[in-house]
ZAMARGU-4260 file (C-alpha; in steps of 0.2 Angstrom, whole numbers, plus 5000, padded with zeros to 4 digits):
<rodrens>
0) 5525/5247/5377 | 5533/5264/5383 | 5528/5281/5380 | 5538/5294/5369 | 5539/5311/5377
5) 5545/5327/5369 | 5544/5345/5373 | 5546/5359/5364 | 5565/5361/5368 | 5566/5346/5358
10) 5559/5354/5344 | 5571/5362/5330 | 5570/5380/5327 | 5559/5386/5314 | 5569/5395/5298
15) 5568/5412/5299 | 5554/5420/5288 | 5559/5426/5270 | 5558/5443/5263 | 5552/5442/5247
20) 5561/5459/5243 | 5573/5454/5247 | 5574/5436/5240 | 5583/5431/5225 | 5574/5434/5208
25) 5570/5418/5199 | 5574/5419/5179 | 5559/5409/5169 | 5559/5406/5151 | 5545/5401/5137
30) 5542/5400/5118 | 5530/5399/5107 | 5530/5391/5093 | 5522/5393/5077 | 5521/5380/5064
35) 5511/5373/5050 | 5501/5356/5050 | 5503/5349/5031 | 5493/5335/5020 | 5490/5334/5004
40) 5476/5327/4991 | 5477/5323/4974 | 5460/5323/4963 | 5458/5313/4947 | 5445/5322/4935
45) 5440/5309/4922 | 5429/5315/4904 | 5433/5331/4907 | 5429/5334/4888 | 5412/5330/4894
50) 5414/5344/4908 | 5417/5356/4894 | 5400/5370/4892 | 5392/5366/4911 | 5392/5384/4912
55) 5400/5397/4918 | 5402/5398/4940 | 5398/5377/4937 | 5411/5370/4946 | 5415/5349/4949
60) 5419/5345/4967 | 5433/5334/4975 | 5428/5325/4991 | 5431/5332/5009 | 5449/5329/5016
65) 5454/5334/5032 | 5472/5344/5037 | 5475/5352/5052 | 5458/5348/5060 | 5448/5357/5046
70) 5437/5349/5031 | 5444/5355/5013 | 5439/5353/4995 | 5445/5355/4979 | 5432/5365/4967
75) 5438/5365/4949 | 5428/5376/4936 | 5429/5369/4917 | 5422/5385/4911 | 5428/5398/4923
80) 5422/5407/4937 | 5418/5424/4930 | 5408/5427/4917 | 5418/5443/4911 | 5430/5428/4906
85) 5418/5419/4893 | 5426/5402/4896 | 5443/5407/4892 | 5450/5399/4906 | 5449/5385/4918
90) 5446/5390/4938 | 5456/5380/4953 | 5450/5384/4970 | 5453/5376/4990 | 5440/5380/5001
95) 5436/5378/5018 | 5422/5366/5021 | 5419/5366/5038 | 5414/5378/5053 | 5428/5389/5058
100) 5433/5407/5056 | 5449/5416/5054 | 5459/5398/5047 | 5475/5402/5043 | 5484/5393/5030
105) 5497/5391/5017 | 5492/5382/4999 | 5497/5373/4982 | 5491/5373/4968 | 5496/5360/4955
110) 5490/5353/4937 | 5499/5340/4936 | 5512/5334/4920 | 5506/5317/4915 | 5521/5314/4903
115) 5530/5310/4914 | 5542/5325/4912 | 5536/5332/4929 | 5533/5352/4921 | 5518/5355/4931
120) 5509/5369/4934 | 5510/5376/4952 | 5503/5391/4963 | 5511/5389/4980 | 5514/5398/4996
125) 5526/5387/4999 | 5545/5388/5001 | 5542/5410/4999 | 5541/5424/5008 | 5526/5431/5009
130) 5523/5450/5014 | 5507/5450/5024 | 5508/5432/5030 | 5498/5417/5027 | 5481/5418/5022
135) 5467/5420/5030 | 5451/5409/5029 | 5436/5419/5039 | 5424/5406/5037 | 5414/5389/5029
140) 5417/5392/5009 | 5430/5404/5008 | 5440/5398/4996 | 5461/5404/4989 | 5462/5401/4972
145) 5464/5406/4953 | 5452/5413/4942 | 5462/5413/4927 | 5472/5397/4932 | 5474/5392/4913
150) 5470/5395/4894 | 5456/5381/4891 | 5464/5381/4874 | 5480/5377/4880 | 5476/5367/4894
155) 5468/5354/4880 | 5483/5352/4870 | 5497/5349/4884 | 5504/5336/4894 | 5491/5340/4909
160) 5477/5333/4901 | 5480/5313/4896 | 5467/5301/4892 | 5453/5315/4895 | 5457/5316/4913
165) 5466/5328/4923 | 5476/5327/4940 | 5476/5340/4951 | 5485/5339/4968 | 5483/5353/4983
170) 5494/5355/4997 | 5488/5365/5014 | 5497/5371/5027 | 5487/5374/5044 | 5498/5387/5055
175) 5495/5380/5072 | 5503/5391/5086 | 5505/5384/5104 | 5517/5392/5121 | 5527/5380/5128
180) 5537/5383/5145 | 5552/5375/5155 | 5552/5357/5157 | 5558/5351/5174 | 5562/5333/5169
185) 5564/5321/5156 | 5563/5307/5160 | 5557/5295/5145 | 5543/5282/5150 | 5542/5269/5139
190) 5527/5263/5131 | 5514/5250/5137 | 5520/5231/5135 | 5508/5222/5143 | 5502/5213/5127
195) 5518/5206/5126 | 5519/5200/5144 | 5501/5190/5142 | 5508/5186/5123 | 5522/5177/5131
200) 5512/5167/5142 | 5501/5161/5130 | 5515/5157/5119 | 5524/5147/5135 | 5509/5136/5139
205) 5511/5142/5157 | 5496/5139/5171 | 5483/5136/5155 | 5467/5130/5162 | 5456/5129/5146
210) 5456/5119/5130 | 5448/5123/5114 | 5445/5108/5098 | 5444/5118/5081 | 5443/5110/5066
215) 5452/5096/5073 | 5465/5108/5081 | 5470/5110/5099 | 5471/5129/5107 | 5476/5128/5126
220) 5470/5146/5136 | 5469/5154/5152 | 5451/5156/5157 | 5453/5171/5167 | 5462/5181/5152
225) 5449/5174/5141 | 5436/5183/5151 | 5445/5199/5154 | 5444/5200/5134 | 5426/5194/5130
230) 5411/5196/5139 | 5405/5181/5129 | 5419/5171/5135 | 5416/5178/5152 | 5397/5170/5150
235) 5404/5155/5144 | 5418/5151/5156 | 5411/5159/5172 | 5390/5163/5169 | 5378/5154/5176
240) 5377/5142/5158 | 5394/5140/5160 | 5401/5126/5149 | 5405/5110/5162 | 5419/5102/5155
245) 5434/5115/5154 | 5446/5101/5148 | 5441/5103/5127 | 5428/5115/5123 | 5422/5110/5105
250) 5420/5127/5093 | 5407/5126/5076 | 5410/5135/5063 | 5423/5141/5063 | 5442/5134/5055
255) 5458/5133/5066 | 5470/5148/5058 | 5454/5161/5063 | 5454/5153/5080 | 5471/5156/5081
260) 5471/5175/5077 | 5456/5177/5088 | 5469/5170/5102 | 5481/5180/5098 | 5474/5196/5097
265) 5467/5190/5113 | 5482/5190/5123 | 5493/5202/5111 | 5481/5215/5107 | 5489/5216/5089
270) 5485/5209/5073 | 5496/5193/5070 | 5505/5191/5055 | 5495/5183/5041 | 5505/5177/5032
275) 5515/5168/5043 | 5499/5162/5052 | 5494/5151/5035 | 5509/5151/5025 | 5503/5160/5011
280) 5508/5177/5003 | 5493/5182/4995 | 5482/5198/4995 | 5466/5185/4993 | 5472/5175/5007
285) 5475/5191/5018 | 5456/5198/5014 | 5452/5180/5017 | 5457/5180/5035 | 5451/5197/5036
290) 5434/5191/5033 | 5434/5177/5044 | 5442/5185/5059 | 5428/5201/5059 | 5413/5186/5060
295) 5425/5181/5074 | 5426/5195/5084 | 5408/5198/5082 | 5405/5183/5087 | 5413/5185/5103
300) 5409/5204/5106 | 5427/5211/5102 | 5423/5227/5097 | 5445/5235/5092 | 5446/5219/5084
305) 5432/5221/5074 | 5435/5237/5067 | 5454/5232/5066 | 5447/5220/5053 | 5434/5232/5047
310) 5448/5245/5042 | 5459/5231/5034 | 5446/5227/5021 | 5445/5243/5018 | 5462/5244/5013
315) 5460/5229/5003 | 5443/5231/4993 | 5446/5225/4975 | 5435/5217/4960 | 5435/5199/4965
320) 5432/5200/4985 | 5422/5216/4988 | 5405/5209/4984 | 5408/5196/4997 | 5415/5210/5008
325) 5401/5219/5007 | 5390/5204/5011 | 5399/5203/5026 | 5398/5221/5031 | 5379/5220/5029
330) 5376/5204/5039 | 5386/5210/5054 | 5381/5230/5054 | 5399/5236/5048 | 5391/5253/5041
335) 5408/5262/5035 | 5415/5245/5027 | 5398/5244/5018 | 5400/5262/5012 | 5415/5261/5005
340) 5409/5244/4997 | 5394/5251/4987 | 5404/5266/4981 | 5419/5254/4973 | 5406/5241/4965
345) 5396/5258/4959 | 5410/5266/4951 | 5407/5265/4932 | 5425/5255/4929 | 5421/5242/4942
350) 5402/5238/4942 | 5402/5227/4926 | 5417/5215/4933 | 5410/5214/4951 | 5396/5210/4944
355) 5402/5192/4933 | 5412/5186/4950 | 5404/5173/4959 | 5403/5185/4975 | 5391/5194/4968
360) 5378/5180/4964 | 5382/5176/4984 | 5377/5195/4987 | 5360/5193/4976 | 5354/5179/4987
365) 5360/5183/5005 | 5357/5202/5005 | 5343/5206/4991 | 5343/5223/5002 | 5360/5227/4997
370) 5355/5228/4977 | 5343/5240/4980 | 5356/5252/4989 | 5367/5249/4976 | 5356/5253/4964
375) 5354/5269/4969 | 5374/5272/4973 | 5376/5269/4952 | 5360/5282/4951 | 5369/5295/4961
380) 5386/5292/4949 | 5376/5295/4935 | 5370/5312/4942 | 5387/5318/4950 | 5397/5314/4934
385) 5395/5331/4931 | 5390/5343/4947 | 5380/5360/4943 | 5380/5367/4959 | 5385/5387/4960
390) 5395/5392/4974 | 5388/5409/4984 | 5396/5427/4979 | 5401/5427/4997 | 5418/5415/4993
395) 5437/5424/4989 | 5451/5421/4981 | 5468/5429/4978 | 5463/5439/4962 | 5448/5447/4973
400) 5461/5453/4985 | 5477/5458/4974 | 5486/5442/4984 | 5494/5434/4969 | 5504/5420/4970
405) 5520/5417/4959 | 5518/5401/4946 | 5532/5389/4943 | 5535/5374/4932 | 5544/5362/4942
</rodrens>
């Protein structure tokens, strides 16, 4: 092999050093931007005759929502917030109700028409100018609101109040601010396809290497993708008990259409459609599957789709499936489904038909537990149908500060 020589003739000549005085000045640009991060929530006070003489400062609470990164809450006073007011009016107040200071916000209001005329009763920041800005929350509890948000006398005649309930909706606003400078590209990166690529090949029958029998049904795989996915797969396929004879690996208990989806989310990564999957359009069918598939992906240790399932039947909890649902949440440790299982069946409207579906006698003899839990959810109903808890003097609201908010009737 022959040498290279070079010396430094060979070289090129360095560029000559720059003078920064005497360089071009660069222009640069940035912006910042302020904007508002909006939800909304709706709270349904039912036997509000029943609220009436709670006392003065009582207040009845909407659960926690969350906008803009921060908890909220509706508190609603049946007979007023101030004393000096001797029930005259119904109270309306958001607050904060979780840690941070100086939140800054924009809110609605509304008591909501029921006769369908759509006159409701709004106090908003919304869609106005207002002359020192958005308010300002300065910590957990501070509330914007309305003393005097309306006669009670009035209120108990109009279109708000229908079938003794009352609908309130509150909109809120979070200003958000963020800088934002020159970008130097755009170049648009699609996103992730990869569970299309393996869905395909499982769909193709390409290099398969496993067989599955369920329920009489065939479900040919690829070991290796298997194993990626399931570390009880991975045990199964490649551990030291591996199973010996790859060709048809028999699967108990379980039916072919939950086998299916279990493949398929497999090699997808998604949900498949359920519907298509077992020819049926039906919400029972849909919670169904969704049952089965969660003891399936428990079963083989896969976690998304576990809570995919788990989040479904959420979705879907209804009088004649829930007391199976919740069953299944407390056989395989699915603590948020379970929660939101015990507070449907213990809501007053609910608890009496739950309890004559056959679901229900399945609940009694495979989780005796879970009646004791429920139990105490219908207790704890009965004792927050009306809530007497006084907020602290430390809270404010827009009469307080003279920051009033123009009503409309929409």
């Amino acid at each position: 092999m022959g040498t290279i020589r070079f010396s430094s003739r060979d070289l090129p000549a360095a560029p000559p050093t720059s003078n920064p005085s005497s360089s071009i000045p660069t222009k640069t640009t940035s912006s910042s931007i302020t904007e508002t991060v909006n939800g909304s929530h709706e709270f349904k006070i039912g036997g509000y005759s029943l609220s009436k003489g709670m006392g003065v400062g009582k207040y009845i609470a909407s659960d926690t929502f969350y906008i803009g990164g921060y908890a909220w809450a509706i508190y609603f006073y049946p007979d007023g917030k101030s004393p000096e007011d001797n029930a005259t009016y119904v109270s309306l107040f958001i607050a904060l109700a979780s840690e941070g200071t100086d939140v800054r916000a924009l809110f609605e209001l509304s008591l909501m028409d029921q006769s369908g005329k759509e006159r409701h009763k709004v106090h908003s920041h919304f869609g106005r100018a207002l002359e020192s800005g958005p308010y300002t929350l300065k910590y957990r509890g501070s509330m914007w609101g309305y003393k005097r948000f309306y006669r009670r006398n009035q209120l108990e005649t109009s279109d708000y109040l229908k079938d003794d309930t009352l609908l309130v909706r509150c909109c809120v606003g979070v200003v958000k601010s963020h800088t934002e400078g020159p970008k130097t590209y755009t170049i648009s990166v699609p996103p992730s396809n990869i569970g299309q690529h393996f869905g395909k090949l499982l769909d193709s029958g390409t290099g398969t290497d496993v067989n599955f029998e369920v329920d009489g049904e065939t479900f040919a795989s690829h070991k290796i993708v298997l194993a990626a996915r399931s570390p009880v797969f991975r045990a199964q396929l490649f551990g030291p008990m591996k199973d010996q004879n790859t060709q048809c690996i028999k699967v108990e208990d379980m039916e072919a259409p939950v086998f299916k989806a279990l493949i398929h989310f497999m090699y997808w990564d998604a949900l498949p459609d359920i519907e298509e999957l077992v020819g049926l359009n039906s919400k029972w069918v849909s919670t169904l599957m969704a049952q089965h598939l969660l003891a399936a992906a428990d079963r083989y240790a896969l976690e998304r789709l576990r809570l995919l399932c788990e989040a479904r039947l959420c979705e879907d909890v209804a009088i004649n499936t829930v007391a199976t649902t919740l069953a299944l949440a407390e056989q395989h440790q699915c603590i948020q489904l379970k929660s939101v299982c015990l507070k449907f069946i213990a809501l007053p409207e609910n608890l009496k038909a739950v309890m004559q579906t056959d679901g229900f006698e399945y609940l009694k003899e495979s989780c005796p537990s879970v009646i004791t839990e429920l139990l105490q959810y219908v207790a704890k109903n009965g004792e927050r149908s009306v809530i007497t808890c006084t907020l602290g003097n430390d809270t404010l609201d827009s009469d307080m500060n003279g920051r009033r908010v123009k009503q409309r009737i929409h």
